[in-house]
Structures are given as C-alpha cells and as structure tokens.
KEBAGU-183984 format. One line per field, with one value per residue (C-alpha): residue number from 1; residue in one letter; y, x, z. Coordinates in Angstrom, 2 decimals. Example, Ala and Ser with C-alpha at 12.3 -4.5 7.8 and 13.67 -1.06 7.14 Angstrom:
resi c(1/2)
resn c(A/S)
Y c(-4.50/-1.06)
X c(12.30/13.67)
Z c(7.80/7.14)
END
This chain:
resi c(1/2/3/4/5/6/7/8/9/10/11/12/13/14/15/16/17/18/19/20/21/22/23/24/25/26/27/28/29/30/31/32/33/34/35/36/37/38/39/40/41/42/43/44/45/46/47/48/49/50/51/52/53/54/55/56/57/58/59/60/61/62/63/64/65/66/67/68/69/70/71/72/73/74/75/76/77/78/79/80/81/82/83/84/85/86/87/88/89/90/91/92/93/94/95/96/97/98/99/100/101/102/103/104/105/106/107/108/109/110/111/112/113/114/115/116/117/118/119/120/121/122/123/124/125/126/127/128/129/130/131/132/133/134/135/136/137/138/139/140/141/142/143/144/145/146/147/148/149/150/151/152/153/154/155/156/157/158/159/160/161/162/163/164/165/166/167/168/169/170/171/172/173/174/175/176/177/178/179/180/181/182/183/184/185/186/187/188/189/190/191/192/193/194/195/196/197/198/199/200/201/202/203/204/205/206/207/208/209/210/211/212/213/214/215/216/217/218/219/220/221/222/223/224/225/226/227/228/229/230/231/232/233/234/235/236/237/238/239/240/241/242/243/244/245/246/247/248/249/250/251/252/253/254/255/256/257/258/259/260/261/262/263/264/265/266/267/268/269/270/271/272/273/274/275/276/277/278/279/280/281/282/283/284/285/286/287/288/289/290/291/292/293/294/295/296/297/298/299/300/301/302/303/304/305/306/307/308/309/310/311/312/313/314/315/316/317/318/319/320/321/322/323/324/325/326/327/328/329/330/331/332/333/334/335/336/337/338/339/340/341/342/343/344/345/346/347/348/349/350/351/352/353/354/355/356/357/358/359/360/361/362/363/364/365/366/367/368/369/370/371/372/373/374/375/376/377/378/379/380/381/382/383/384/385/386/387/388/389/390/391/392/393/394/395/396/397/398/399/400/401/402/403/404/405/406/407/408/409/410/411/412/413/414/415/416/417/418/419/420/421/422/423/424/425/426/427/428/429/430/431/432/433/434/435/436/437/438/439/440/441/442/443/444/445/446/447/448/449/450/451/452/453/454/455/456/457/458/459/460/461/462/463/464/465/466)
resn c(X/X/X/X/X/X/X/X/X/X/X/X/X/X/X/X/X/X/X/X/X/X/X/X/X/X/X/X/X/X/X/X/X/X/X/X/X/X/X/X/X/X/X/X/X/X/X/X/X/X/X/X/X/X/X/X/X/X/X/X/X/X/X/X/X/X/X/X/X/X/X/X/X/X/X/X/X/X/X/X/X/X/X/X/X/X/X/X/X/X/X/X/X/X/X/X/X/X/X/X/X/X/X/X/X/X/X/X/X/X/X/X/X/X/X/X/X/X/X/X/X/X/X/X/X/X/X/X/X/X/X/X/X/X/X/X/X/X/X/X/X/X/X/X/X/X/X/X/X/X/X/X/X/X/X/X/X/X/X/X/X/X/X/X/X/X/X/X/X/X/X/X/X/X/X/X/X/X/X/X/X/X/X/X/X/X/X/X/X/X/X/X/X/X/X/X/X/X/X/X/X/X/X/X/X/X/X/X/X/X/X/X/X/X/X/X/X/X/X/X/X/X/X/X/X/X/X/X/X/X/X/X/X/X/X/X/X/X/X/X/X/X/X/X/X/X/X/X/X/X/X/X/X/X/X/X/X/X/X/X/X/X/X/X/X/X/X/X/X/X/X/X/X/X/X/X/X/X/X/X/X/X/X/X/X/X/X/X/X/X/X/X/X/X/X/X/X/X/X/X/X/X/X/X/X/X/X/X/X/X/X/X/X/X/X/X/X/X/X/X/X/X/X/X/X/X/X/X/X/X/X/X/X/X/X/X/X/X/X/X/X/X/X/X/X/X/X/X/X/X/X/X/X/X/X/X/X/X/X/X/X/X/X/X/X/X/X/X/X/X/X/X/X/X/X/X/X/X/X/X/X/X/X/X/X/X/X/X/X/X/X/X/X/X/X/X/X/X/X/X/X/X/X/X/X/X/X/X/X/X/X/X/X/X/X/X/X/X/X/X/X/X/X/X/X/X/X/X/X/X/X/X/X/X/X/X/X/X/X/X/X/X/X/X/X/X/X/X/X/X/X/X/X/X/X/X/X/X/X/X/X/X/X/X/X/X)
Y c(197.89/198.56/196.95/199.99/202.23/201.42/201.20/204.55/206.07/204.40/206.13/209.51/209.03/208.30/211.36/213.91/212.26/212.79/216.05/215.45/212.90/213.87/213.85/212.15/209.25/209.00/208.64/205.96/203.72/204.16/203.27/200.10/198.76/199.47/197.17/194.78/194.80/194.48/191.32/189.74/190.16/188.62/185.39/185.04/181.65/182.94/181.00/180.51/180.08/178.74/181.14/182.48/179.07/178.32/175.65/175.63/177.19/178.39/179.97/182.76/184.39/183.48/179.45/179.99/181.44/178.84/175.52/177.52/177.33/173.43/172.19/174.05/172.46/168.97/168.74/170.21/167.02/164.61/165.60/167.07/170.40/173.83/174.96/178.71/179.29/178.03/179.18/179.20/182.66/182.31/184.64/185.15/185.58/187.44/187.67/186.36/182.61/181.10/178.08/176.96/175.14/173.58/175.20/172.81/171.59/172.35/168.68/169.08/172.55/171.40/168.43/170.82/172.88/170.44/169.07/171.75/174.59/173.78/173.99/175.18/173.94/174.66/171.55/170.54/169.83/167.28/169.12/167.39/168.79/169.16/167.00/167.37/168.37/165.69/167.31/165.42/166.77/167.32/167.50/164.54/162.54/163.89/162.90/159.52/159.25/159.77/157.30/154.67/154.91/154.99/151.44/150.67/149.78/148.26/144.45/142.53/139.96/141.72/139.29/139.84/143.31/146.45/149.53/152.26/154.97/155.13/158.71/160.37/161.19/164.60/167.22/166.96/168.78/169.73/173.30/174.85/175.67/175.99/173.35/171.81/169.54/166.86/166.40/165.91/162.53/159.49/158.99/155.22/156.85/159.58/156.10/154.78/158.07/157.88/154.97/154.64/157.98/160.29/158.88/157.30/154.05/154.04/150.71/149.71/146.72/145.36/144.59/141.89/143.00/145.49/145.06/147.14/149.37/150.37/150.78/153.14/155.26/155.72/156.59/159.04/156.56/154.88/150.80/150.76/153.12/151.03/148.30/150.08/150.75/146.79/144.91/141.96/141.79/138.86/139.51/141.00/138.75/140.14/138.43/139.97/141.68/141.77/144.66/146.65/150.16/153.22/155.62/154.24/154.96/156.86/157.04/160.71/159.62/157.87/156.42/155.28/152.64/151.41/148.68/145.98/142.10/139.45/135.98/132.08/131.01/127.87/127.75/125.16/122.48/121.82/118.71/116.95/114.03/111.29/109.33/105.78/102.77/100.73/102.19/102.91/106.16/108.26/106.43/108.23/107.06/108.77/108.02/110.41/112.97/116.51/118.71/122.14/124.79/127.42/131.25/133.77/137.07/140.91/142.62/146.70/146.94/150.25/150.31/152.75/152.33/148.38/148.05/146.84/149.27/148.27/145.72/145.13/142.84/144.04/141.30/137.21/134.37/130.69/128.13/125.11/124.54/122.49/118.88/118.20/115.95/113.05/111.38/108.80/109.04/106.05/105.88/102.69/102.33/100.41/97.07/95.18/91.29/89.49/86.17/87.31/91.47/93.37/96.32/98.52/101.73/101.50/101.31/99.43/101.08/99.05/96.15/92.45/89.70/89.10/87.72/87.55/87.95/89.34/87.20/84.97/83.42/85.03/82.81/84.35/87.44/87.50/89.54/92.86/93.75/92.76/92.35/93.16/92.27/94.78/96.21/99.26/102.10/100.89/104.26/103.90/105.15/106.72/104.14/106.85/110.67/111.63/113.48/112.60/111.66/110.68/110.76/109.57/106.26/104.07/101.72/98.26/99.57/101.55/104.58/104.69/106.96/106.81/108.25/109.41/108.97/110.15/107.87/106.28/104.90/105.12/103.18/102.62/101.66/100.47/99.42/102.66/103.38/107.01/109.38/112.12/113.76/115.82/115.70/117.86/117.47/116.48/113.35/112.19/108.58/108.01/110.07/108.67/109.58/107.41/104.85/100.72/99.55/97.38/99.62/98.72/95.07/93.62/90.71/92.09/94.50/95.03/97.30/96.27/97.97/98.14/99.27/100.00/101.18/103.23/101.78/98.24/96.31/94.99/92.68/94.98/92.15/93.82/97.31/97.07/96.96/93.91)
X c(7.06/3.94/2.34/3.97/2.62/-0.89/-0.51/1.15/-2.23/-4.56/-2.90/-3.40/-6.80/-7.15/-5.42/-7.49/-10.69/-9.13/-7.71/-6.92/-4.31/-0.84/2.34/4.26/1.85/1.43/4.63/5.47/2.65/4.27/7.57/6.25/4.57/7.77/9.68/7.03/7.04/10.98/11.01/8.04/10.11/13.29/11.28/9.95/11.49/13.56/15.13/19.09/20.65/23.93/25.85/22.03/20.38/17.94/19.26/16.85/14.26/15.92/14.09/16.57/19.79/20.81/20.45/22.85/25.34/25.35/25.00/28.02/29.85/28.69/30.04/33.20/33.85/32.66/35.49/38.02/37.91/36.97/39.83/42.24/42.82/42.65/39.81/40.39/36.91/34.67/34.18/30.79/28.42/25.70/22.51/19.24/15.80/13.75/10.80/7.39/7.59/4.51/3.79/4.27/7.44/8.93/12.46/15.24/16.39/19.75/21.62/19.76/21.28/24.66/25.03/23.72/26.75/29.01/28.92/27.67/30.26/33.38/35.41/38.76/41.66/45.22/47.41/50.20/50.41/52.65/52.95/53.69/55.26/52.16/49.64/47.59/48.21/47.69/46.66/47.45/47.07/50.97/54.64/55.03/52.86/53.82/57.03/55.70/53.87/56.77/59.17/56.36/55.62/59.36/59.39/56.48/58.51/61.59/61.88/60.67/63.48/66.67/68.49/71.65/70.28/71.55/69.53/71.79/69.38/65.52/63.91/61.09/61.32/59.06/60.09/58.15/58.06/56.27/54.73/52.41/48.87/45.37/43.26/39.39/38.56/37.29/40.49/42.93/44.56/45.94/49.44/48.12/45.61/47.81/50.40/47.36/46.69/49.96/49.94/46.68/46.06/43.41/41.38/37.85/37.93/34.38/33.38/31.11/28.92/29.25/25.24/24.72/25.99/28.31/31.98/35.22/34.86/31.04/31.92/35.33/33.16/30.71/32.97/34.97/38.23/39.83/40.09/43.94/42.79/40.03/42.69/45.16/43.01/41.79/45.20/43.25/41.26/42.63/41.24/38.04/35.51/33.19/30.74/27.25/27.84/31.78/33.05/35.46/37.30/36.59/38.98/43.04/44.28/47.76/50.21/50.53/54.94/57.32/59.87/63.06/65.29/68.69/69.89/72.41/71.52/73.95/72.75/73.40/72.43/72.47/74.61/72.95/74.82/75.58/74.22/76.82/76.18/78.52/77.84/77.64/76.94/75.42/72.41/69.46/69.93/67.13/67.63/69.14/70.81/72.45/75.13/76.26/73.57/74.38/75.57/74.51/77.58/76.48/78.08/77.11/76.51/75.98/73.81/72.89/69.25/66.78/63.29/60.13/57.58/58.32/59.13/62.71/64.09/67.66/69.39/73.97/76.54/78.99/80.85/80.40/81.91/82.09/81.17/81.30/82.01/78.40/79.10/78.07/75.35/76.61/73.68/74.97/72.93/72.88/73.73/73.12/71.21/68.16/69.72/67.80/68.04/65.34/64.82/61.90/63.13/61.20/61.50/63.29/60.67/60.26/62.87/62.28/60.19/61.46/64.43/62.98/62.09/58.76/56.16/52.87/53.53/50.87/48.01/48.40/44.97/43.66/40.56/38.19/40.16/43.26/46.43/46.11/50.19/53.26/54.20/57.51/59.17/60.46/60.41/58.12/60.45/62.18/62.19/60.04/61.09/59.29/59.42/59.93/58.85/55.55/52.67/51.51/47.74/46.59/48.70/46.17/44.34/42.36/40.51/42.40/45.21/45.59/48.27/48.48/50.06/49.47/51.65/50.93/54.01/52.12/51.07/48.61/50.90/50.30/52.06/50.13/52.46/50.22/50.32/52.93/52.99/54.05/53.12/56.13/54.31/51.12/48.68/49.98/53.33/56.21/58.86/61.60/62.84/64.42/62.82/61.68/58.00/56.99/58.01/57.14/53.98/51.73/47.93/44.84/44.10/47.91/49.52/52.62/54.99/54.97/54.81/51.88/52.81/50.75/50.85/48.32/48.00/44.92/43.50/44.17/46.14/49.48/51.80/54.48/57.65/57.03/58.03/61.20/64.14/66.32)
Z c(86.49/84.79/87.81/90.25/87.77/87.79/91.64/91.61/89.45/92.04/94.84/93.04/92.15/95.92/96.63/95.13/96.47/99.67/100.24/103.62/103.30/103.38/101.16/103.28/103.97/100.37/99.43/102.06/100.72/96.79/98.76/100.16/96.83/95.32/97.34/97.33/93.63/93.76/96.30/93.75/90.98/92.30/93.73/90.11/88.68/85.29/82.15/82.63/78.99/78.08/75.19/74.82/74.61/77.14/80.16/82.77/84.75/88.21/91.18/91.36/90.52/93.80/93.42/90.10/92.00/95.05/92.18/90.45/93.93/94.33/90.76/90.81/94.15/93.27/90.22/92.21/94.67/92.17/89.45/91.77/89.85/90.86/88.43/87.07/85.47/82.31/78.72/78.39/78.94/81.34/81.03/82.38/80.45/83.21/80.85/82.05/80.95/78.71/80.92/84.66/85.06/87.93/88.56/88.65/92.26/93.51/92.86/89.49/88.58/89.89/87.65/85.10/85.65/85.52/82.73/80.24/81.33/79.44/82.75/82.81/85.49/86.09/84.32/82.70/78.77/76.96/73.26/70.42/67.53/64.59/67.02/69.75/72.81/75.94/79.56/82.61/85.87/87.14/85.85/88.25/85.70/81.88/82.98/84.14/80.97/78.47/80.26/80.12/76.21/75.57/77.73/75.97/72.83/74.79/74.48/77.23/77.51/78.17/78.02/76.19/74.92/75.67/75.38/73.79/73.05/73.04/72.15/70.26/66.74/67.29/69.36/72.73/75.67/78.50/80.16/82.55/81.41/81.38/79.95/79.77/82.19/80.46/78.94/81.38/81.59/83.62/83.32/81.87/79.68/78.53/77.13/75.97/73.59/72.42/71.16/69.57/68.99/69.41/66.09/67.57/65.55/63.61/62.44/59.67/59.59/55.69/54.49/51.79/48.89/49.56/47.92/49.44/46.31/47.24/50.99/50.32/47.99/50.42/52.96/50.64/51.09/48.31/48.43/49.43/52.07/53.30/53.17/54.96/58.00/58.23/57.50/59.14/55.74/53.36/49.64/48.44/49.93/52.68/54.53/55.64/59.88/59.37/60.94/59.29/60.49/59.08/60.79/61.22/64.48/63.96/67.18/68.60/69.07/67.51/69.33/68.06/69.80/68.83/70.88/70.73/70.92/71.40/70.40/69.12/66.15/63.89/61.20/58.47/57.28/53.58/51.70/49.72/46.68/45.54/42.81/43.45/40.95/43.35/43.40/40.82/38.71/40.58/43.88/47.25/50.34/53.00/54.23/57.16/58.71/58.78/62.16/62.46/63.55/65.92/66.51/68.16/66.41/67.84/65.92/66.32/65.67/64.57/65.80/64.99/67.69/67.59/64.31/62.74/60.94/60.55/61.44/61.71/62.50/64.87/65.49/64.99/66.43/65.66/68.15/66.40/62.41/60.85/59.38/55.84/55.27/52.65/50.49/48.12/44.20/42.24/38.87/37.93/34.90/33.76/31.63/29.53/30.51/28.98/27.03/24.72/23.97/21.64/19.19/22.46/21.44/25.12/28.14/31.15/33.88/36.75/37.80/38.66/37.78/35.80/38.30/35.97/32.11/29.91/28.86/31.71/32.52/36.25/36.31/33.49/32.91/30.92/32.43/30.54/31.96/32.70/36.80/37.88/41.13/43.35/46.84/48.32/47.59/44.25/41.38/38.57/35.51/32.37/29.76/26.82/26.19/27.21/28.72/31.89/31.23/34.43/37.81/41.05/42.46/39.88/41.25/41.09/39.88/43.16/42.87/39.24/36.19/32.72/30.06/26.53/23.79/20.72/17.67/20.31/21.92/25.68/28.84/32.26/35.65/38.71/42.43/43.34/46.51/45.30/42.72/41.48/38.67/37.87/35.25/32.00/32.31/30.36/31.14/29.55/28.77/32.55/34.45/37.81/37.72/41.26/43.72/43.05/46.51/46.60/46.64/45.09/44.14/44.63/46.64/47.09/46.65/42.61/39.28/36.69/33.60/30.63/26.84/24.77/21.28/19.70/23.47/22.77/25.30/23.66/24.91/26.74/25.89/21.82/23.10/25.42/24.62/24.84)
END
C-alpha cells in the first residue's frame, strides 16, 4: 500500500504541473496502479504456518487451497475413509520475508499436508471400558476384530473340548464416529493392540556396572517392578548390552473362557514291600512290575486371556484299575562267622569270604586291609556310628568312603562301585552307606576295608565282632 501511495503523490504532483490534464484521465491511471499493485501483491510468495508456526513458503493462497484438495484426496483412496476435515489452523504471514526462498512445489506442499494436519475421517470405534479407544475403518471389521481376539485365547486342539462361553471381562462396544487418521486400524492390527496393548515397549541397554536397583531408580520403577516387566530375568546378575524392558505391555481386553475338556489320564500305581529273609537288610528286589490304571476325567476349566484360572471335575470314569508294584526288602542281617573274631567294637561291613587278610605281603608293600568277597551290587554297611569324612574316588582305592567313630578311631571301605552318602553326615551302625565294585586298583569284584587308630593302620580281625 504505501507503494500506491507514493504513486498516488506522483500523479498529483504531475497534475498541478499540468493543468491541462483531466480528472478523469487521472483517475484511470491511479485505477490501473491500483490493480497492478493488487495482482503484485497476490503473486508475492508468503509464509503458511501451522497453529501460528511457520510451515512453508508457498507461491500463493491459491496453491494452498489446490495441495489441500490433493492430500485430502490422496488419504481418501489410500485409507478408504471419507475424511471430514483436520484439527490443525492454517494461516498466512503475508509480511515481506527477510531472505529469497524458493516456494515449495506442489507434490512438496501436498505431502506437507498430509502428514502435519491431524486429519480427521468418518470411522468406527471399539470402546473399552477405562482404556483406549481402537478406530478401524468399518462395523464390518470391529466386529471382525472382537471375534478374532476372543478365538485368540480358544485352544487350538478341540478335541474333546467344548467351548461353553468365551466373553470379555470389560464392557465393550462399538459406535459411529469421527476419528484421526493415523489411528485407524486393520482388523489384524486392531487384535494385535488388544493383546499387547497400546504401551510402546522401551528397552534399556544395561552398561557395565549397572545393578537392577541402579537401573529401577533411574527409571523411577521399583526392582519388583523392573522384574515384573522382564519375567525372562533369572536373579540379579546382568551382563554388559542385555536388553531389558522398561515399559510392560498390558492387554487393552480380557477375555474369559469356560470350557469343558474330556480326557484320559494315568492313574499311578502303588509300590508295595514285603519283607523277605533271603535277602541282605538294605538290599531290594522286585518281584512283579507295576501297571498303570487309566480313567477318563471331565473337567470344567476358567481361563483369563490364556491363563487357568479354575479348574473342576465333573465327572470321572475308570478304565482300567493300576497294578501294584511288589519289591521284596531283605532283612537278613550281617552274622559274624569268623575263626579269629575280635573285641566286636565294629560290625561287619560286608558278607564273604576273606580274599586278602591284613598284613599279607603284596611284593614290598604290606596289605594295609582286609578284602572281602562279594559281587558288584552287594550293600555295604557302616561298621559302627560315625561321620562321614570323605565320600568320592581316591586314587587306588577307587570309589571310596571313610568314616570317623570318635576316639580316633576311623574305618575306610574301598573299590565301591557306588557311593550313598555325603561328606558331613551322620550313619548309624547298619546303615548301607554304598554298593561293593571293583574301581581303582582291584582284580575283581571286592570290599577293602581298613581301620585305623590315631592314623595308624590296625589289623581290622581286632575290631569285629565275632
């Protein structure tokens, strides 16, 4: 404007240096630089700003409105939807701009539009009681939606199940609306929300030295929280890059299911022991193999989202009764037999016959023990009350325990091929503490038992019995 005015002075001045010219031709000159002025101004590029923040340099009011056109129709075909408008207030700085900027092209402006307008389209919502809404696209599709995360928690093998009732725990429904249209939904990815929720999982990446305590802190979470959200986590140790979740991911529904299941199961069989005075006190032998029974039960079963709530028998029915399983326990005791017995502080560990006695020569070494026959298998006994010193392999002796009865008195059995007792603990006179072999330096199937006193080897025929 303050370009027509100066033009508007200049045509006065001219005037009354020129009487002669007329009104009329005057005023149809001002009338032409007017409109010239005008059409200048409107071809002038000029800021567009988005809820009064600058957007973009345009060439005119006129490209706005046809990129407005473009992007409306562009969304309609690409999301389907009948789009009603968009949120955002559109302005125009016509001041003279600082620098010379290029004003953005038309395919430039459109994308522009698209995706900073906060469009609005006609849609259908799924509302769920105290959550967020989901927007899909059609009634067609909620509907398809909410039957699919209901079979989403059905059981994939039907067979013998019956589905009596599957619904959701929150009241949901669906309605006509408005909505953005970024938001609107698949019928897949509207299941997908639902059950994962709307929660973007943030992950953290631990850094050497951070514990589960530091990281919660940080993260304004407590470590049962922290916990909670990474049930993959085992214990407190973290490792330097390990990814852990920040943010858990609650469902949107909860969907209950009560169904009933018919199925066979195995009924376990019983084991039942007779005495029998054949066999070794500590020894075993069965005598008839157990049967399983079968029946089949009907159970009615509760489910949250997958997860067994509650489970009852409805009815049950016995297909075939199990057959106990009959193991025969000796109770035959350790006798004492011997020509040479001794002061009978100590019982005998094993049966058998004496193979090696102690102090026989073995070419420069003198036989420290006593070897007893047997066969790989045959219970060993705890020759008197005790501590269990030392219960693992030892060199020559192979498999080997040693027992401590007090007054430094201590009793060694080697050459087991198995090992019933640990380190620390307490036996009694009788007690089977291993099984008679043949490992570590032996030539056949054996028990080498020692006795020392105060760590001295003693002659083991002193301390058993008779």
């Amino acid at each position: 404007m303050r370009g027509i005015i100066e033009l508007s002075k200049g045509l006065l001045d001219f005037q009354r240096k020129n009487r002669r010219l007329s009104l009329g031709v005057l005023l149809s000159a001002a009338a032409v630089l007017i409109v010239f002025c005008i059409l200048a101004d409107r071809d002038r590029p000029v800021m567009l700003l988005i809820d009064g923040q600058p957007l973009a340099v345009v060439a005119g009011k006129q490209e706005v409105s046809e990129s407005l056109d473009k992007a409306k129709s562009e969304l309609e075909k690409q999301h389907g939807v009948v789009i009603t408008g968009f949120t955002r207030k559109l302005t125009f700085d016509e001041a003279p701009l600082q620098t010379e900027v290029k004003p953005a092209s038309g395919d430039e402006l459109c994308e522009l539009m698209k995706e900073r307008l906060d469009w609005q389209a006609e849609c259908v919502l799924i509302s769920i009681s105290g959550k967020p809404d989901l927007y899909l696209r059609s009634e067609s599709e909620a509907q398809q939606a909410l039957a699919e995360i209901k079979r989403h928690y059905l059981p994939t093998d039907l067979t013998g199940v019956v589905i009596e009732r599957a619904e959701f725990a929150e009241e949901v429904s669906i309605r006509a609306g408005t909505g953005p249209v970024k938001s609107i939904r698949t019928a897949k990815s509207a299941v997908e929300a639902m059950v994962k929720g709307l929660d973007r999982i943030v992950q953290h990446s631990v850094q050497k030295g951070e514990s589960l305590w530091t990281i919660a802190r940080d993260n304004n979470l407590t470590v049962a929280q922290l916990l909670e959200m990474n049930p993959q986590q085992k214990g407190e140790m973290l490792k330097p890059g390990q990814a852990l979740n920040l943010v858990k991911a609650e469902p949107l529904v909860t969907v209950l299911v009560t169904l009933t299941a018919t199925v066979e199961e195995r009924i376990p069989y019983r084991t039942v022991y007779e005495a029998d005075d054949s066999l070794w006190r500590g020894q075993q032998k069965v005598q008839r193999d157990g049967i399983p029974g079968s029946r089949q039960v009907t159970y009615r079963i509760s489910k949250a989202n997958g997860t067994e709530t509650a489970r009852d028998v409805i009815s049950e029915t016995v297909l075939s009764e199990p057959v106990s399983r009959i193991v025969l326990a000796g109770t035959k005791m350790m006798v004492a037999s011997r020509d040479s017995g001794g002061n009978g502080i100590l019982g005998w560990p094993t049966r058998g016959k004496i193979n090696s006695p102690y102090g026989k020569k073995r070419g420069r070494k003198i036989h420290s023990g006593t070897d007893i026959d047997g066969e790989i298998g045959d219970p060993i006994f705890a020759s008197g009350d005790g501590v269990v010193l030392e219960a693992g392999w030892k060199g020559r002796y192979g498999k080997c325990i040693l027992l401590d009865h007090g007054r430094g008195l201590t009793t060694l059995y080697g050459h087991l091929s198995q090992i019933n007792v640990v380190v620390g603990q307490q036996v009694s006179r009788g007690d089977i503490i291993g099984l008679l072999g043949t490992t570590g330096n032996s030539t056949g199937p054996h028990l080498h038992f020692e006795v020392r006193l105060n760590g001295e080897f003693q002659n083991p025929m002193k301390y058993l019995e008779q």
